[in-house]
N, C-alpha and C positions, 0 to 999 in steps of 0.2 A: 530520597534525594540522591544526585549523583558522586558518588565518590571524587575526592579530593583528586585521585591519582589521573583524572582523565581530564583535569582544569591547566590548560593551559600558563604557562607565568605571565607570558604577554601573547597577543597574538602572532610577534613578528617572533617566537619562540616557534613555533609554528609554521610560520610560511605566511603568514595571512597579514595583507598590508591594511594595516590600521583606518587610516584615509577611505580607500575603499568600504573597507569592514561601516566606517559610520553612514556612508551612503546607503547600503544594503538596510543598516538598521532603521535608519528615518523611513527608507521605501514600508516597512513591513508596520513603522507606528502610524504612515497617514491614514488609513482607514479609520483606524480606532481614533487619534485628533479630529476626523473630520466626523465620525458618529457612527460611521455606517457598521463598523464591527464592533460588538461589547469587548474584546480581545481578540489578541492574537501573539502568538509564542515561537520564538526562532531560536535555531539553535545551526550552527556553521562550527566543523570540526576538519582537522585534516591529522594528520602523521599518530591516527589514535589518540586525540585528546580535542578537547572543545578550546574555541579560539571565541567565541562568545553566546552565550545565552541569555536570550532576555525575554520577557513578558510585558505586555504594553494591554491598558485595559485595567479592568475590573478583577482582573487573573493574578494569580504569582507565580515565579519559579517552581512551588510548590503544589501547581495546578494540574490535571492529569485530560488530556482531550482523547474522545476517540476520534481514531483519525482513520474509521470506515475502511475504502479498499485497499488503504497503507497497510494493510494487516496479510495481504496477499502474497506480497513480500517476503514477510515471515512465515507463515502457511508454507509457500513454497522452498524457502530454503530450510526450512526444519525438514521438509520431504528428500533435500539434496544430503541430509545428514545417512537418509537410508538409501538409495543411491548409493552417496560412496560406500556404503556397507556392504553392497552386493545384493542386499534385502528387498530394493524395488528397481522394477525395469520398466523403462516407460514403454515398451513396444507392447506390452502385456495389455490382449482386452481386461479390459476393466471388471467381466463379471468374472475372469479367473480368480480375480482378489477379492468382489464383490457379489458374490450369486445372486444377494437380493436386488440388485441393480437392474437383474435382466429383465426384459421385456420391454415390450411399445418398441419393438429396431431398437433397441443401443446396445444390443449386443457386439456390434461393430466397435463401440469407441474405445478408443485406448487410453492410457493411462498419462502418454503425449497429449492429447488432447483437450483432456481436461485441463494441461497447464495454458494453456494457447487460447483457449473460447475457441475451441474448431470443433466443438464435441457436437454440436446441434441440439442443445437442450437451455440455450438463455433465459427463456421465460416459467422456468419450472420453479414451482410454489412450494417454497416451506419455511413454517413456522417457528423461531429460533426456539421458544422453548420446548416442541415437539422434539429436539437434542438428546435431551435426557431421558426420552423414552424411546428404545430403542425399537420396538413393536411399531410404533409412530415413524422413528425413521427412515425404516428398511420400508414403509409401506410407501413413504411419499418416494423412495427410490425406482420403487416396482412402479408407480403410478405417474410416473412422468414421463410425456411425450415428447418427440421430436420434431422440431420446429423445420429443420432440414437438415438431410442427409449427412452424419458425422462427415469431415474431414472436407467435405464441397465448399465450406468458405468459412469466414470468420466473420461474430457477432459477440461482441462483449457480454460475459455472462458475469451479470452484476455477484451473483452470491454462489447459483447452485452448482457450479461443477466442486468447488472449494470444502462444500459439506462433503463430497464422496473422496474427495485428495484429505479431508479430515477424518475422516474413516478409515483411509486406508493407513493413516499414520498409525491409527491404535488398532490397528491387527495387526501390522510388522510388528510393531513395536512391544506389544503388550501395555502400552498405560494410553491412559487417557490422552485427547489432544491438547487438551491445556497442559496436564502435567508435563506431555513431554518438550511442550514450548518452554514450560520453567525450568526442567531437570537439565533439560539441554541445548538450552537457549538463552534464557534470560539471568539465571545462574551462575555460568559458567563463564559468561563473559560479565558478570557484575551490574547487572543491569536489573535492580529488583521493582522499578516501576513498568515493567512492560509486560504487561496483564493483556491474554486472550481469553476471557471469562473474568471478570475483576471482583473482587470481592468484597461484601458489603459492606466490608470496616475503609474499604478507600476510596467509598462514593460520595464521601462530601467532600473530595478534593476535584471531581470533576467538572470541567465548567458543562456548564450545560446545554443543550443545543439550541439555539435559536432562529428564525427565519426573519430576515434584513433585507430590506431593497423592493422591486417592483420586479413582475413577473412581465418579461417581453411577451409582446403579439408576434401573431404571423407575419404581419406588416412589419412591425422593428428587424423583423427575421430578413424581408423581403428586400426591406431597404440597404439595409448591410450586406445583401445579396449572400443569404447563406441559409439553408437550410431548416427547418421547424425540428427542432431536436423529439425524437421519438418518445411517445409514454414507456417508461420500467418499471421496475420494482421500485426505482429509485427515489419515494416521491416523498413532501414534506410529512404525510402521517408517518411513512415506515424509520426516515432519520429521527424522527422525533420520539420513538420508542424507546430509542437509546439514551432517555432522559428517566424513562423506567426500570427500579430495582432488577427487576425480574430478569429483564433483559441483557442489563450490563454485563449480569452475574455470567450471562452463555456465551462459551469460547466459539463466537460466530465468527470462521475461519475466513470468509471470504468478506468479512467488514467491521468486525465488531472488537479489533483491538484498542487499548486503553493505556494510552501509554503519554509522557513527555514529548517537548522537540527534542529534547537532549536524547534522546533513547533513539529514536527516528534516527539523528545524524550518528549517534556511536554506533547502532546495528548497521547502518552502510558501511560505515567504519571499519568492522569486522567479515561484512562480505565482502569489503576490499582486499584485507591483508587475511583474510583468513579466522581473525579471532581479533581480542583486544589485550594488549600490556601481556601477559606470558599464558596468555590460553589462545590456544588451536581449535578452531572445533572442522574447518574447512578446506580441504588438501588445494592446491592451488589445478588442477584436474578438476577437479567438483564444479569450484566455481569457475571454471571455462566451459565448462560442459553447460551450466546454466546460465553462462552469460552468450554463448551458441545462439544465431538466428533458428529457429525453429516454425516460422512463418513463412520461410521462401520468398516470394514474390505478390502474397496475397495481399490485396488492399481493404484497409477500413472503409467499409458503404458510408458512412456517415462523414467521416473526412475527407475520403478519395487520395489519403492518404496509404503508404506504406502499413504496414501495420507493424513491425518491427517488434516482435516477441522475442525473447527469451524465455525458458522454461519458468514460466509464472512470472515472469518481471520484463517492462518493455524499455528496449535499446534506444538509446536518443536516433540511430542511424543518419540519415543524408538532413540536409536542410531544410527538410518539413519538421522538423524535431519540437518545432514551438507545438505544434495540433499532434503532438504527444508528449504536452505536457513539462518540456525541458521548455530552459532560456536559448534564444539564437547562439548563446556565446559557449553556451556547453560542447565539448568535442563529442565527436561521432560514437565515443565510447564510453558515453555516459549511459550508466542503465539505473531504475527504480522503479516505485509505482507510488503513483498522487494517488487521490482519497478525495470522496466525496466533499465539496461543499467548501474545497480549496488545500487540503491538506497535501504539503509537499514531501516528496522521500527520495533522495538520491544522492547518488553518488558520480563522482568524473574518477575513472583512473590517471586521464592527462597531467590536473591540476590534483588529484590527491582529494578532492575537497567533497564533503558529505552536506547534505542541505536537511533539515527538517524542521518543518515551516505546519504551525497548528491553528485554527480558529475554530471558535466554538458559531460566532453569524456564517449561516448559511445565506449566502446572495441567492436571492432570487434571480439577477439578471445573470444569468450564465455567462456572458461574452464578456462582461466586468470580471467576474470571478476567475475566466480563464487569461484575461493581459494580464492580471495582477499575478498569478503564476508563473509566467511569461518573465513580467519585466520582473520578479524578485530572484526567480534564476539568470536571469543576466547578470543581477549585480552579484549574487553569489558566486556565479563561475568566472566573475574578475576578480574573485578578493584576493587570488594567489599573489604571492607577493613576487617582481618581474625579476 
């Protein structure tokens, strides 16, 4: 559960106007009133402390969702910890730090690249619990091809560049990559429900994953004049696994963290100022350096949008920012990463304000599940109080 010290007295203790604040909370309970979601869990924090958390549904405060590629996030700023240590350089190929890595052309990608989806390996296959065997995961490293030429463009790579950025934490580092998300992450800033690998004693607090709504045609596609979203990894059997013991248990870096909204909005919380209440863990250099466009000018194929990266986490930037995921109302300098299936994670430096927004229904209808992202960051990024 979340410690006392990070609970607001009121929200306008805070910054966050009340009025607003109930707006934001009814947007986030219609789903669940009207059926389409078994739950759904928010949490809205600003100045290091929560200004409300609530659970709507069949859920409670005490309920723990994974919240998929929100986990990336972390993945990536636990890597900004070595970084600022001097320990890791992103300019560095990849098999300097990874020998098993080489082969099939990736000797080229760098250590950049993997945080960005520019490495050219999206669709490369592996097993979550081939993890723990290491014989198993250095071979699916060796055995994986390249879709195209490292650094030539950008294609969102659902899971696998995130396994070799999780490998490369436990060779700097010497511990494991769960451990060092606990030791030095989840620890440190007080935060004991934020599980990358969860463990068996806290899998009956997870809600579980479900599939809700109607799967669009080409035609609903056609009509809305928008594109047939591509086959991934990404598909109802692979989210559904993570309703499996086996599974939970593997700190699946690039999706499989297990955590609260209250955890989601205090960890932006801390990538904002650095740490929470009197722990540091992030020089304010660090997090400039990973909140740095690292994308240029390249565009999303699938949006035609910007593509707006930071090193492992994407920039709201210009006014396309809704088809990355922010609300219209977010400023230009807002950065985080959403999560399959609707899970939201960010933060505004403008307004101070962190969002972490949970459901266990996966919408079938993608274009529903993406406004409802949409319009609950707008009303989060008005909740500042004027």
């Amino acid at each position: 559960m979340i410690n006392e010290k990070f609970i607001a007295d009121t929200p306008e203790s805070v910054g966050i106007d009340s009025a607003k604040l109930a707006v934001l909370l009814d947007r986030c309970r219609k789903e669940v009133d009207d059926g389409l979601l078994p739950s759904a869990q928010v949490c809205i924090a600003r100045n290091g402390r929560i200004a409300a958390f609530e659970t709507f549904g069949n859920q409670s405060n005490n309920s723990l969702y994974c919240v998929f590629s929100a986990t990336k996030g972390i993945t990536s700023a636990a890597a900004w910890l070595l970084i600022q240590e001097g320990k890791l350089d992103i300019t560095l190929k990849v098999t300097e730090l990874v020998p098993e890595f080489s082969g099939n052309g990736k000797e080229a990608i760098t250590v950049e690249q993997l945080f960005t989806h520019t490495a050219g390996f999206p669709h490369a296959p592996f097993r979550p619990t081939d993890w723990w065997d290491k014989e198993k995961r250095y071979k699916r490293f060796s055995d994986w091809t390249l879709n195209w030429p490292p650094g030539s463009r950008f294609e969102y790579h659902p899971t696998s560049s995130m396994w070799v950025i999780a490998d490369i934490i436990e060779r700097l580092s010497g511990l494991s990559y769960e451990s060092f998300v606990r030791e030095r992450i989840a620890r440190p800033l007080g935060l004991p429900d934020l599980w990358v690998g969860c463990p068996e004693s806290e899998h009956h607090r997870i809600a579980p994953v479900v599939h809700v709504g109607e799967t669009l045609t080409p035609e609903d596609y056609k009509e809305m004049g928008l594109p047939v979203p591509p086959v991934t990894e990404v598909t109802e059997e692979a989210l559904s696994r993570f309703n499996e013991t086996a599974v939970r248990k593997v700190p699946v870096p690039g999706g499989g963290g297990i955590m609260s909204a209250a955890e989601l909005a205090l960890f932006y919380q801390a990538l904002l100022h650095g740490g929470l209440a009197n722990t540091h863990l992030w020089t304010p250099e660090t997090l400039s350096k990973g909140r740095q466009l690292h994308t240029g000018d390249m565009i999303n194929p699938l949006t035609q949008a910007a593509v707006s990266r930071g090193l492992g986490i994407v920039l709201a930037g210009d006014n396309e920012r809704n088809l990355r995921g922010f609300g219209h109302t977010n400023s230009p300098t807002a950065f985080g990463h959403n999560g399959a299936g609707g899970q939201l994670a960010w933060v505004d430096p403008e307004t101070g304000i962190s969002l972490g927004y949970c459901t266990n229904g996966f919408d079938r209808n993608d274009v529903r599940q993406a406004r409802r992202g949409v319009s609950i960051g707008n009303k989060a990024a008005d909740c500042a109080l004027v």
